[in-house]
TIMI-2910 file (N, C-alpha, C, CB; in pm, 1 decimal, decimal comma, always signed):
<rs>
+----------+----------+----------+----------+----------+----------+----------+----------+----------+----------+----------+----------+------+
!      n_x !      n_y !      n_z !     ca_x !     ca_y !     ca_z !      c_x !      c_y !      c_z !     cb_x !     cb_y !     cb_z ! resn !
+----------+----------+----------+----------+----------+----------+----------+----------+----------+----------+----------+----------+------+
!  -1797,8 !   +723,8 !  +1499,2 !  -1844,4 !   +600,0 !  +1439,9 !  -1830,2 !   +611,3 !  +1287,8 !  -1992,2 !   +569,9 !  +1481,3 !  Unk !
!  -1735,3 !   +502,0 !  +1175,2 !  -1719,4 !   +490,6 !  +1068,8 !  -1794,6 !   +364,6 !  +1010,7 !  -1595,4 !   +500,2 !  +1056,5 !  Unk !
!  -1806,7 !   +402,0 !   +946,6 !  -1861,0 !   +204,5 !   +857,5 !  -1736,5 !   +131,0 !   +752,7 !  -2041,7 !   +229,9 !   +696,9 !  Unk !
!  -1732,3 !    +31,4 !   +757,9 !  -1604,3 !    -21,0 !   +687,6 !  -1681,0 !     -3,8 !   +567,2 !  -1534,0 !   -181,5 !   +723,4 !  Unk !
!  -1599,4 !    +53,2 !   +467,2 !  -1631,4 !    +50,7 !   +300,8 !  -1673,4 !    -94,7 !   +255,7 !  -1486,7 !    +95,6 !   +204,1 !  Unk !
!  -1564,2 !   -172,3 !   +313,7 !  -1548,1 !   -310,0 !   +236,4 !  -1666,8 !   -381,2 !   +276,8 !  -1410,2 !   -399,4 !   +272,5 !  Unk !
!  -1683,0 !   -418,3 !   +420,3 !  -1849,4 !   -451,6 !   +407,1 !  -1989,6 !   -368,9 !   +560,4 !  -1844,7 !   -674,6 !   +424,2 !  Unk !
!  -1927,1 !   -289,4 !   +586,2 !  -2047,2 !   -193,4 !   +591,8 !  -2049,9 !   -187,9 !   +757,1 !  -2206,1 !   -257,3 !   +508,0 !  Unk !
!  -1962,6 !   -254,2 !   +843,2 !  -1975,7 !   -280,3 !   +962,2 !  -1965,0 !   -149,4 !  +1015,0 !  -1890,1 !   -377,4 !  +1009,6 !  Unk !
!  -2035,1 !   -104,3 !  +1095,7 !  -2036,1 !     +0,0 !  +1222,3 !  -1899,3 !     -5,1 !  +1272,4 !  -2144,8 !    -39,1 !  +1350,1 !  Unk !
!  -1803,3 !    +90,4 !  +1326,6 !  -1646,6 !    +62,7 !  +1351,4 !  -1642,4 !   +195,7 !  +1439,5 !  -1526,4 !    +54,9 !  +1195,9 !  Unk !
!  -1636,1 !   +175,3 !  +1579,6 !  -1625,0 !   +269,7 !  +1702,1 !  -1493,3 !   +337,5 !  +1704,9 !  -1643,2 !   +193,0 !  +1838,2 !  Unk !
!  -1493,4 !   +469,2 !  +1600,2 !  -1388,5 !   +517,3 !  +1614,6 !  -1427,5 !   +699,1 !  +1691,7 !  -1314,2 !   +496,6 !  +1459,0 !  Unk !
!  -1290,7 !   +752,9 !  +1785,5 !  -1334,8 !   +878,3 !  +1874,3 !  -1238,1 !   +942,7 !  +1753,0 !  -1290,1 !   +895,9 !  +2077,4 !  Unk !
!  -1302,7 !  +1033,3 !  +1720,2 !  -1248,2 !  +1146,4 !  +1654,3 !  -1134,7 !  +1220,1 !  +1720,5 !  -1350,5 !  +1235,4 !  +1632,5 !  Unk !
!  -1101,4 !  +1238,4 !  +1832,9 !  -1008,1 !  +1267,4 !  +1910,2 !   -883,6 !  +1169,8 !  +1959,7 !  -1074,6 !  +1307,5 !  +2001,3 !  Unk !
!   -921,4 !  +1046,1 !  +1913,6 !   -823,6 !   +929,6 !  +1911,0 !   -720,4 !   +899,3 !  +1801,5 !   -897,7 !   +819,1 !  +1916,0 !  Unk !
!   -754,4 !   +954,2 !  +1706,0 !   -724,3 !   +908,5 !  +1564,7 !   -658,6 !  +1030,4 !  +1485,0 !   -864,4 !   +856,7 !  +1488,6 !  Unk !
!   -533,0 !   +963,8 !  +1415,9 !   -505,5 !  +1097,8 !  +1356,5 !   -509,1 !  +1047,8 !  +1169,0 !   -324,2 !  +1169,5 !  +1429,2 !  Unk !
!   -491,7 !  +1148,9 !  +1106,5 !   -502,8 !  +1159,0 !   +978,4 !   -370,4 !  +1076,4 !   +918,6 !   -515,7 !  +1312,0 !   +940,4 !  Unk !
!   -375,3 !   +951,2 !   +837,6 !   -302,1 !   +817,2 !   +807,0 !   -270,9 !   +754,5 !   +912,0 !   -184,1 !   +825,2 !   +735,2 !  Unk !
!   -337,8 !   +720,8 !   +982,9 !   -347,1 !   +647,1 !  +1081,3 !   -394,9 !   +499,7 !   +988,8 !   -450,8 !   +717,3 !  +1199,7 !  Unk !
!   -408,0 !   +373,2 !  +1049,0 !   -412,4 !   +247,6 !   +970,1 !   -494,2 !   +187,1 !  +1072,5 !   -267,9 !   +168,7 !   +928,3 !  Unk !
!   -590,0 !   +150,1 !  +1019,8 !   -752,4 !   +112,7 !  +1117,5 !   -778,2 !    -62,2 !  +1071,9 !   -940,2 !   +243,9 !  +1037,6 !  Unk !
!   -807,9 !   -119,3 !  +1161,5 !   -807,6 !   -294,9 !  +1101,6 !   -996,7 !   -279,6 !  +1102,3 !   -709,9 !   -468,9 !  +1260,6 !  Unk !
!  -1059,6 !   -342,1 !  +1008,7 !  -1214,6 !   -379,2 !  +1068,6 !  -1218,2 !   -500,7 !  +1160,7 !  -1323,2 !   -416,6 !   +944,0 !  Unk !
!  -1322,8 !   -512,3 !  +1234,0 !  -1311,2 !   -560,6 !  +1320,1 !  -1395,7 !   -710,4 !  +1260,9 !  -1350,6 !   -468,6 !  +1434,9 !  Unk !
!  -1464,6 !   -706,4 !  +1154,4 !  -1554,8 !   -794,1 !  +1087,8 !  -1474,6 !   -846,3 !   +987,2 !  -1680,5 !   -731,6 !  +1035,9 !  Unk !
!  -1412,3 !   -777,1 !   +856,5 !  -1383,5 !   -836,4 !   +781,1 !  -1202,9 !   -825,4 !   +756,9 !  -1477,9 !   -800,8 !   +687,0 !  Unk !
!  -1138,8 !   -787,2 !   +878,0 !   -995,8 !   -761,1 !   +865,3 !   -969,7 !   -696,7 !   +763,4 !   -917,9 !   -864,1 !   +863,6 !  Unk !
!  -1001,1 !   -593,7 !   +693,2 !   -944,7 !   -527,6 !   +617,8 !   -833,7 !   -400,2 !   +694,0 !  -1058,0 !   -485,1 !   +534,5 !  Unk !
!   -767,9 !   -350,3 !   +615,2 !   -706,6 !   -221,2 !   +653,7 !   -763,2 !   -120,2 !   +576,4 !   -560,5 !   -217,4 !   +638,7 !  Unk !
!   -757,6 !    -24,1 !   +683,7 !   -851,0 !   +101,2 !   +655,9 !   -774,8 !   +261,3 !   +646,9 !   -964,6 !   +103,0 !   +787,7 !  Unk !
!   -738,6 !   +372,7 !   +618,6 !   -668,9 !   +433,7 !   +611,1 !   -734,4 !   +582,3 !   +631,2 !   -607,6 !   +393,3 !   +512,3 !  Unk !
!   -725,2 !   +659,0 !   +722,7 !   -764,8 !   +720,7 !   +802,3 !   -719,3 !   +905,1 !   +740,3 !   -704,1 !   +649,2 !   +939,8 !  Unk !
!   -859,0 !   +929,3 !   +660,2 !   -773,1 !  +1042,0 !   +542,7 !   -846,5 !  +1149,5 !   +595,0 !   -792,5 !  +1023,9 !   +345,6 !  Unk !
!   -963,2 !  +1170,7 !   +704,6 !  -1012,4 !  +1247,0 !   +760,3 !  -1077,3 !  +1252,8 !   +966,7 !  -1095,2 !  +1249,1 !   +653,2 !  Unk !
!  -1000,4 !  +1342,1 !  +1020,2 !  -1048,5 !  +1338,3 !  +1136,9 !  -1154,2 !  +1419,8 !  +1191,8 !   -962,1 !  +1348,6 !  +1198,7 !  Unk !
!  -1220,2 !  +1516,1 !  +1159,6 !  -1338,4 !  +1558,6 !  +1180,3 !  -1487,3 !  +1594,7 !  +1079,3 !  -1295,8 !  +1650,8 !  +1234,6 !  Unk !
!  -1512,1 !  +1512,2 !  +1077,3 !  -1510,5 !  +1395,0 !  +1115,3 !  -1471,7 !  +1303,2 !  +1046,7 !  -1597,7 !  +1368,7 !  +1148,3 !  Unk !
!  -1448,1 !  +1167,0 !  +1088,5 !  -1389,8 !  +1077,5 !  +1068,2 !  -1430,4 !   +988,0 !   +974,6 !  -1373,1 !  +1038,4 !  +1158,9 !  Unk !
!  -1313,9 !   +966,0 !   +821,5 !  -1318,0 !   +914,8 !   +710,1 !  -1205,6 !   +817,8 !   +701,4 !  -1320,7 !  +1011,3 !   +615,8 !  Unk !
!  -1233,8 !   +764,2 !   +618,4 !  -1160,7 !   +601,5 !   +594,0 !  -1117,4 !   +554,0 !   +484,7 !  -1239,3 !   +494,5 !   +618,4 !  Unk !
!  -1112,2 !   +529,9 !   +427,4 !  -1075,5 !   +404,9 !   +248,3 !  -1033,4 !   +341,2 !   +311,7 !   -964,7 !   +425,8 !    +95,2 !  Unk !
!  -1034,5 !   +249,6 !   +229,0 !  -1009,2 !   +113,5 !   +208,3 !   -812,9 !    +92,6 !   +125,8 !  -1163,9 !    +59,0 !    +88,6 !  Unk !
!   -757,6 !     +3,4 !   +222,1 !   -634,9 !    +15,0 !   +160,4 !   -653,4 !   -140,9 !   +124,2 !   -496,8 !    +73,4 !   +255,2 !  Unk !
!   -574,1 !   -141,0 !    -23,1 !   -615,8 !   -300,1 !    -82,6 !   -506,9 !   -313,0 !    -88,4 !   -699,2 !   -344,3 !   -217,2 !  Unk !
!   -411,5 !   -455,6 !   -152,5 !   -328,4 !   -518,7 !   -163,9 !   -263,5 !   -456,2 !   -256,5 !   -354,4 !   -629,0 !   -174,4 !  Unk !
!   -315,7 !   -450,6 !   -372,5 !   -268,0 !   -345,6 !   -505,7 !   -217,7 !   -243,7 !   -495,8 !   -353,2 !   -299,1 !   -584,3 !  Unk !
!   -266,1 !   -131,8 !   -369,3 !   -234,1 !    -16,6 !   -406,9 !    -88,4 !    -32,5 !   -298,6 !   -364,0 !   +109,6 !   -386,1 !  Unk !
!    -73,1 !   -130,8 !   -198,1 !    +83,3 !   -144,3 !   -141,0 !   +147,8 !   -176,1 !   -264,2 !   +117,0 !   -268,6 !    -18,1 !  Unk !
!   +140,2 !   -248,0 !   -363,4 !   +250,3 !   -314,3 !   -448,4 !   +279,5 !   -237,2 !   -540,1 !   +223,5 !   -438,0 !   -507,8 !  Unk !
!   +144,2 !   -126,1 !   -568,1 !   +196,1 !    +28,3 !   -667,9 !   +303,8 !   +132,4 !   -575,8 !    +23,9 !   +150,1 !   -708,8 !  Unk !
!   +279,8 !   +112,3 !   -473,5 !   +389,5 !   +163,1 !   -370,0 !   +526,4 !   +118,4 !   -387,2 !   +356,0 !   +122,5 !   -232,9 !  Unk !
!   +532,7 !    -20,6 !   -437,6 !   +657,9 !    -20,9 !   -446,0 !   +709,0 !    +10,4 !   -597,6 !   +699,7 !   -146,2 !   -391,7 !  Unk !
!   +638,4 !    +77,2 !   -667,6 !   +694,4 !    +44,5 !   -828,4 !   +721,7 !   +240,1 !   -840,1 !   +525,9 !    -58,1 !   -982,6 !  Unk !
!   +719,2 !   +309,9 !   -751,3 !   +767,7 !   +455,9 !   -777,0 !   +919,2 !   +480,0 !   -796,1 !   +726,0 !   +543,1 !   -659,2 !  Unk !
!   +862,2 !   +597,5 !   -857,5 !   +988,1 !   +643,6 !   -938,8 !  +1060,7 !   +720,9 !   -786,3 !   +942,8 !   +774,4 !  -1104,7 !  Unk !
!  +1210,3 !   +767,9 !   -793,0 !  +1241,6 !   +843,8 !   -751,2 !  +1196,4 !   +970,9 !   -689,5 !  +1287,5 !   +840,5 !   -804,1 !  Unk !
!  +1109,9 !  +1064,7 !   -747,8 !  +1058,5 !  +1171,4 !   -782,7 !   +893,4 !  +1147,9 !   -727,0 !  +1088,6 !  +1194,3 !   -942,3 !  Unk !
!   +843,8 !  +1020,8 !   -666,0 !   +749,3 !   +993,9 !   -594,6 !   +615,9 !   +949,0 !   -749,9 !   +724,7 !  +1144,0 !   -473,8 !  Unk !
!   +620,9 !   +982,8 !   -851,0 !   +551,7 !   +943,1 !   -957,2 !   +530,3 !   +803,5 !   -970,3 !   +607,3 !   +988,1 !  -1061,9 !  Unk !
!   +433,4 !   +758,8 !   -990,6 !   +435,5 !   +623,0 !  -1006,3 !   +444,7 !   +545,0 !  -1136,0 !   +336,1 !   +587,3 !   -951,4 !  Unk !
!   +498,1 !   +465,5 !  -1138,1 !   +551,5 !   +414,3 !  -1272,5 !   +480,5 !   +301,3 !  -1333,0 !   +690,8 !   +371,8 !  -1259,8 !  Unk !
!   +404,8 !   +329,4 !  -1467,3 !   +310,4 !   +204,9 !  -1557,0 !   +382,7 !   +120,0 !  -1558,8 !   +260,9 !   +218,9 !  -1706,2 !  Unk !
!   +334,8 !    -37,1 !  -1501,9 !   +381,0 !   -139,6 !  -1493,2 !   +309,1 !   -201,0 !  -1656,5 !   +345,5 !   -204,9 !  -1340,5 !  Unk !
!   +403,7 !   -200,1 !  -1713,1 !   +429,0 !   -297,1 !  -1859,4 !   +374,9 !   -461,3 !  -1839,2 !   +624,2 !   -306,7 !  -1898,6 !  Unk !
!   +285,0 !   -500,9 !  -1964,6 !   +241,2 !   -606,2 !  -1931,9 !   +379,9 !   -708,6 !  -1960,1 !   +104,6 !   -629,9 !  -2009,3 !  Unk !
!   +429,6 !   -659,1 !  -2023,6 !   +578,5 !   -780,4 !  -2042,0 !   +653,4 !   -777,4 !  -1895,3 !   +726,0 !   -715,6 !  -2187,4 !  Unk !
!   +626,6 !   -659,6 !  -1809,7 !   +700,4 !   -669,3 !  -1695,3 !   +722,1 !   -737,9 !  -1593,0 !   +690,6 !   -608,1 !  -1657,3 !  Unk !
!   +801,9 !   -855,6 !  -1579,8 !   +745,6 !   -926,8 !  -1499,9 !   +858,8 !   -945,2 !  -1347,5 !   +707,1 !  -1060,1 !  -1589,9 !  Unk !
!   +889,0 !  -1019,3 !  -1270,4 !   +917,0 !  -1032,4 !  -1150,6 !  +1047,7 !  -1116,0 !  -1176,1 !   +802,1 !  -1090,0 !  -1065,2 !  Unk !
!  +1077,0 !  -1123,9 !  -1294,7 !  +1179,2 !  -1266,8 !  -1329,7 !  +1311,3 !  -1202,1 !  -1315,4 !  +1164,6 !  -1347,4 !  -1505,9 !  Unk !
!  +1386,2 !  -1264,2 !  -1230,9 !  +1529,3 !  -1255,4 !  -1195,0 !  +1599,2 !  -1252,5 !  -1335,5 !  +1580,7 !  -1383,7 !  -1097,3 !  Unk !
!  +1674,9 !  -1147,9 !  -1375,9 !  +1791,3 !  -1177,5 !  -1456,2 !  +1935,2 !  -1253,1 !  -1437,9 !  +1818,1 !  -1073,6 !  -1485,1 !  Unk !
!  +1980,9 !  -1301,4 !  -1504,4 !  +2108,7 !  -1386,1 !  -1470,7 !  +2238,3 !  -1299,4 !  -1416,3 !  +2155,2 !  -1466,0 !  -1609,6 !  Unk !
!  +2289,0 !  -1326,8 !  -1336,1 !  +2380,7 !  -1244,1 !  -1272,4 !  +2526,5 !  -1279,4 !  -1367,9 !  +2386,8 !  -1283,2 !  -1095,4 !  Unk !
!  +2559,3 !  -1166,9 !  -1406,0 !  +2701,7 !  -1161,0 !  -1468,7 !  +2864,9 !  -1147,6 !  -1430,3 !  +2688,2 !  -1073,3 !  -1530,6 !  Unk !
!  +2927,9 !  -1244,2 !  -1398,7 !  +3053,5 !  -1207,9 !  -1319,9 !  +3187,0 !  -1112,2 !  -1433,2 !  +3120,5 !  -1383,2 !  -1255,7 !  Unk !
!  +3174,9 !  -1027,1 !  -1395,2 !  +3260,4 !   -967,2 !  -1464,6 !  +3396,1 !   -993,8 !  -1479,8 !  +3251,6 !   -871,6 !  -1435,1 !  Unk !
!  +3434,5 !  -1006,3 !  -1358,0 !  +3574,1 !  -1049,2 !  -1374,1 !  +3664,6 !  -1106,3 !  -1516,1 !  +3574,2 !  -1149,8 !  -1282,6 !  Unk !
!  +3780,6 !  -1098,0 !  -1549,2 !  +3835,1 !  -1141,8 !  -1660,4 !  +3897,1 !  -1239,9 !  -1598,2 !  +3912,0 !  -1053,6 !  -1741,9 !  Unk !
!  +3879,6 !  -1349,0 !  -1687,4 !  +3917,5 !  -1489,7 !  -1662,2 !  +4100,6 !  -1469,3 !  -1731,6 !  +3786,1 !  -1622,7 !  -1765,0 !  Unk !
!  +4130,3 !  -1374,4 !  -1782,8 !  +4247,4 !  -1385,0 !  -1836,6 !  +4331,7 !  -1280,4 !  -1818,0 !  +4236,6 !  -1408,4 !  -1953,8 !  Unk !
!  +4335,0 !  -1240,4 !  -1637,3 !  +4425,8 !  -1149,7 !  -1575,0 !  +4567,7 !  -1250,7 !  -1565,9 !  +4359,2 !  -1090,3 !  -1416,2 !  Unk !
!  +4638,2 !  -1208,6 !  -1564,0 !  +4735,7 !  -1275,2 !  -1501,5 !  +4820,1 !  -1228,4 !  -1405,5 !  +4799,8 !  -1314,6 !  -1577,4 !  Unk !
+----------+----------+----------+----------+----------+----------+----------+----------+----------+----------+----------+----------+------+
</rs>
């Protein structure tokens, strides 16, 4: 038995069911839950934020400071081609 972080609900989990990053839904407030200990059995809370820092890693698994100028905006695509092959 775990309690959801997010709001406190009782959550019937068997310690023998569950393995370590396993992804747990609450059953009260739909959150996702993330499963970082099996004996006994621990949880966090996975938020929206920390998927979208997931996507901003470096190569090398480091995660990379998102710049407040940084934003989501498409750059203009450049056709290279020379207009004056012949």
């Amino acid at each position: 038995m775990v309690r959801c972080p997010e709001c406190d609900t009782e959550i019937d989990v068997d310690e023998d069911e569950v393995e370590e990053g396993e992804i747990l839904s609450c059953p009260e407030c739909d959150v996702e839950l993330e499963v970082t200990q099996t004996h006994p059995v621990h949880v966090i809370l996975i938020s929206e934020e920390d998927e979208d820092d997931d996507d901003e890693e470096d190569g090398d698994g480091k995660k990379k400071e998102k710049d407040e100028d940084d934003d989501d905006e498409e750059l203009p695509v450049v056709d290279e081609e020379d207009d004056d092959v012949e």
